[in-house]
N, C-alpha and C positions, 0 to 999 in steps of 0.2 A: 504493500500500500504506500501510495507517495505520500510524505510529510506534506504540511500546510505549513508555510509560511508566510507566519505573522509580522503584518505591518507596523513598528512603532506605533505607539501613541503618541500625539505631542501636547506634554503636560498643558494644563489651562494656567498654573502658576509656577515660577521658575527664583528663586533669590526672594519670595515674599514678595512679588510681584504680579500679574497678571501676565501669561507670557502667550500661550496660543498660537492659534497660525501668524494672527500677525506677528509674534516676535519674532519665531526663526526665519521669517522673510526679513526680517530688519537683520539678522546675524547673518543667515547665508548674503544678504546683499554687502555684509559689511565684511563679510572673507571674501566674497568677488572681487570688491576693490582693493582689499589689503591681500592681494593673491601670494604674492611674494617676502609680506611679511611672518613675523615670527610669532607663536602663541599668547607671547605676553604684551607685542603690541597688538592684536586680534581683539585681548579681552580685554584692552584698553580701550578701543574703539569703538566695542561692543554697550560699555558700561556707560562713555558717552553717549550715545545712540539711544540706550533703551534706559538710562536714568537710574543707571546702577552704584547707587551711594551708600556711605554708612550711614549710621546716625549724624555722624561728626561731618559729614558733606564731603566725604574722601571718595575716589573710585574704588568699587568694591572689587581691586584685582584678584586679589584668592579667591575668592567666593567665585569670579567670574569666569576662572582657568577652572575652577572644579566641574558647576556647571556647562560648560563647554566639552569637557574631558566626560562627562555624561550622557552627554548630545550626542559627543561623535562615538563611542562606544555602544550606542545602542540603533546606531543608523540614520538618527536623525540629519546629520552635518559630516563633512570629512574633513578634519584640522590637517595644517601640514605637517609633516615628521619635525617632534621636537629637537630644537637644535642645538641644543647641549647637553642630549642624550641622557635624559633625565630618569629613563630607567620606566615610564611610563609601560605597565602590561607586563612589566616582568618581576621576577620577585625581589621584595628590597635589600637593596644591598646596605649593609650593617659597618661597613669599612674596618678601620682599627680601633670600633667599641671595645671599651674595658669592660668586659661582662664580669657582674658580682660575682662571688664565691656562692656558688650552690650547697654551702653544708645547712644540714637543716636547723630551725630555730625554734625556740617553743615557748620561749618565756610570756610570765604574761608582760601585757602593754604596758603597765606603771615602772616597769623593770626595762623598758625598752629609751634609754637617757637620750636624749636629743631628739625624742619624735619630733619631726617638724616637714611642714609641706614647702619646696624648693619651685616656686616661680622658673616655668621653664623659658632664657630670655635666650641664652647663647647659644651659637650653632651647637657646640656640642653637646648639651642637653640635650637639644633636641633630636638630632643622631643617636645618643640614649635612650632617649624613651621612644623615638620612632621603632629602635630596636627591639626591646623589650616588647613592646605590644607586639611586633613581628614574629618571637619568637614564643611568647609564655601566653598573649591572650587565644581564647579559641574565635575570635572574629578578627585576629592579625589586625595590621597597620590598613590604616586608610587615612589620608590627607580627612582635616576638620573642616568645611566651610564657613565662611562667616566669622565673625569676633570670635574669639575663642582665648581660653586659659588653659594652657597644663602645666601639672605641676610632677615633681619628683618626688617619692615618698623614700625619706632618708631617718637612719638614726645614727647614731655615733660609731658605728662600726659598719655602716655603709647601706644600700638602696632595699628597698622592700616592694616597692611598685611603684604607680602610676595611677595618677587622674587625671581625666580630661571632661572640659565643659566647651559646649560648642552650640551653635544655632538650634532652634526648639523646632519639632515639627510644627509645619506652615496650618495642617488643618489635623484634631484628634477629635474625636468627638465626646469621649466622658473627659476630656481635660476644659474643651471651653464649654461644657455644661457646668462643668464643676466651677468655672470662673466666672459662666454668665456673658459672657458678650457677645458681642454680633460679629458677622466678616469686615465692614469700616473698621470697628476700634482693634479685630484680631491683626487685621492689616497694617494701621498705624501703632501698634505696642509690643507685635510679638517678637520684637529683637529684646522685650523688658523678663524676657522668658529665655534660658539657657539650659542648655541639654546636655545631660550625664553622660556625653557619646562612650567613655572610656573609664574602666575602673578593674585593675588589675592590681591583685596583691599578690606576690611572684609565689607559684607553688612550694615550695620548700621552709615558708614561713608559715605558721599552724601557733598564731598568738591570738587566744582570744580574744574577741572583742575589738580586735585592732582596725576592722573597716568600719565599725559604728564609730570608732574614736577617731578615726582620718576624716571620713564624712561629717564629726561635727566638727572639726578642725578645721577644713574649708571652708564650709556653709558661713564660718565667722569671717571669714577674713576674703569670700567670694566678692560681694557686693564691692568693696572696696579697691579693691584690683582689678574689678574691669573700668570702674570708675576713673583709676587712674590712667589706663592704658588706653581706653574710648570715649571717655568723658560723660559718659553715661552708667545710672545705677540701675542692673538688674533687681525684679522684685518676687521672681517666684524659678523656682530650678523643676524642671522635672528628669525622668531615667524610665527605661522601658527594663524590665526583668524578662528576658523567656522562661517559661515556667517550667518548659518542661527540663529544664537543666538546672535553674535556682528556686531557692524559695525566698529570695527581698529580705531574710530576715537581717541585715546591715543595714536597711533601709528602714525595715520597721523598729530597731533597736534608737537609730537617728532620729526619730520622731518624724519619717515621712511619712505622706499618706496615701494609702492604695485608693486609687478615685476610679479605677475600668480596668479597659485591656485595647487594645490596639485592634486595626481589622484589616490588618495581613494586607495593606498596599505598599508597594513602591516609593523609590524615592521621586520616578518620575511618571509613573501609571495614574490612571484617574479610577481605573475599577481597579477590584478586591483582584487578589492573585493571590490564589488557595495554596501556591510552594513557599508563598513566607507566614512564619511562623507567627502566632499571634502571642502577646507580648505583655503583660499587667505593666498600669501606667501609674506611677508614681510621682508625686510632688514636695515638695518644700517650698512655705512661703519666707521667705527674705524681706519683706516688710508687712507689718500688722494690715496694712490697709493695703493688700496686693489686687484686690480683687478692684477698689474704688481708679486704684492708678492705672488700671488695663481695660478700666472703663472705661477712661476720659473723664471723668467728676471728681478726681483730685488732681494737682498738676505733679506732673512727678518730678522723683529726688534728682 
């Protein structure tokens, strides 16, 4: 029997935008003219064109090379071949990371002297922990889109994992019931919403308690770091668990809260696709009145 092959979808929103046929006619027209340019002048031109800013009024260039590198992977667009071989499609390369000592740990976490979460700023953290996730989490490395924090999980005798916060899904459905607002204010606030994309404590570490104790250790000092880094104060974090592999209880020890589950779409599908897993949805509010500031009836921090 001959397969059927299926035609892309092209997502209705793209970067918290409204994206549709008309946008990839605006990107495909804007690689026709930039034929012989390079990807990062592509989703430069792109971001001028289709009004891709941060909060802070910057071109959203990461966000716009991910989105594009999404595009052209699933058919919708062909980019040119990256020109400084950036390794795109194949597996990532780790270089000369200094990988921890794998012997195992077991103490509790009050025993554990310089717990502290390490602001990932330098190339080589980041080489770090892009590794780490590559090799110890079971959803490996993927580039973050959008503002984003990670950080290093360190104590006095060296690394224990990794967190990462990055852009919030664009539409959930028991997360904005649970927040109450509409597609306008989901539109204009959901960059005040940051996503759990990453959370690896390296196998060989078996300290209890120590992801409820990392997670409340960020959760203090989130707001304030993106703050500084984007000038804008997130007000509510969510995380997706799959269930059939965790039970959240690092989440429910942190005092998040189980609000749903997920319904198995894509990052760029518009219907349900039954091969991904569906997900319990989790929150953390970051300011008392999270829900008045993502309404628009308070001005935010």
């Amino acid at each position: 029997m001959t397969a059927i092959k299926l035609e892309p979808v092209v997502p209705e929103v793209l970067l918290g935008r409204s994206f549709g046929e008309v946008g990839l006619r605006g990107v495909r027209e804007e690689l026709r003219a930039a034929a012989t340019a390079s990807r990062a002048e592509i989703a430069r031109r792109v971001c001028q064109r289709l009004g891709w800013r941060t909060p802070g009024g910057e071109l959203s260039l990461m966000s716009a090379r991910v989105a594009l590198l999404r595009l052209h992977r699933c058919g919708l667009l062909r980019l040119p071949p990256p020109r400084n071989g950036n390794g795109n499609g194949r597996p990532f390369d780790a270089g000369s990371v200094l990988w921890p000592s794998e012997s195992p740990l077991g103490v509790p976490v009050d025993q554990l002297h310089g717990l502290a979460l390490h602001p990932v700023i330098h190339e080589d953290q980041s080489t770090l922990c892009n590794a780490l996730l590559d090799r110890y989490h079971y959803l490996g490395f993927v580039p973050m889109a959008g503002a984003q924090m990670r950080y290093l999980i360190g104590w006095d005798q060296g690394w224990l994992g990794v967190l990462g916060f990055g852009a919030a899904a664009w539409q959930l459905r028991d997360r904005d019931q649970f927040i109450g607002w509409d597609p306008a204010h989901r539109k204009a606030h959901l960059h005040r919403i940051v996503g759990n994309a990453r959370f690896l404590i390296l196998p060989w570490v078996r300290c209890p308690h120590l992801a409820s104790k990392v997670l409340a250790l960020c959760l203090r000092r989130l707001p304030a770091d993106f703050r500084l880094r984007y000038g804008y104060t997130p007000v509510l974090a969510e995380s997706f668990v799959e269930e059939d592999l965790f039970a959240g209880t690092a989440y429910r020890a942190a005092n998040w809260q189980h609000v749903g589950r997920t319904q198995g779409r894509g990052k760029l599908g518009r219907w349900q696709d039954p091969r991904l897993p569906r997900k319990a949805v989790w929150v953390y509010p970051l300011h008392a009145r999270f829900r008045e500031i993502l309404n628009g009836s308070l001005p935010t921090p």
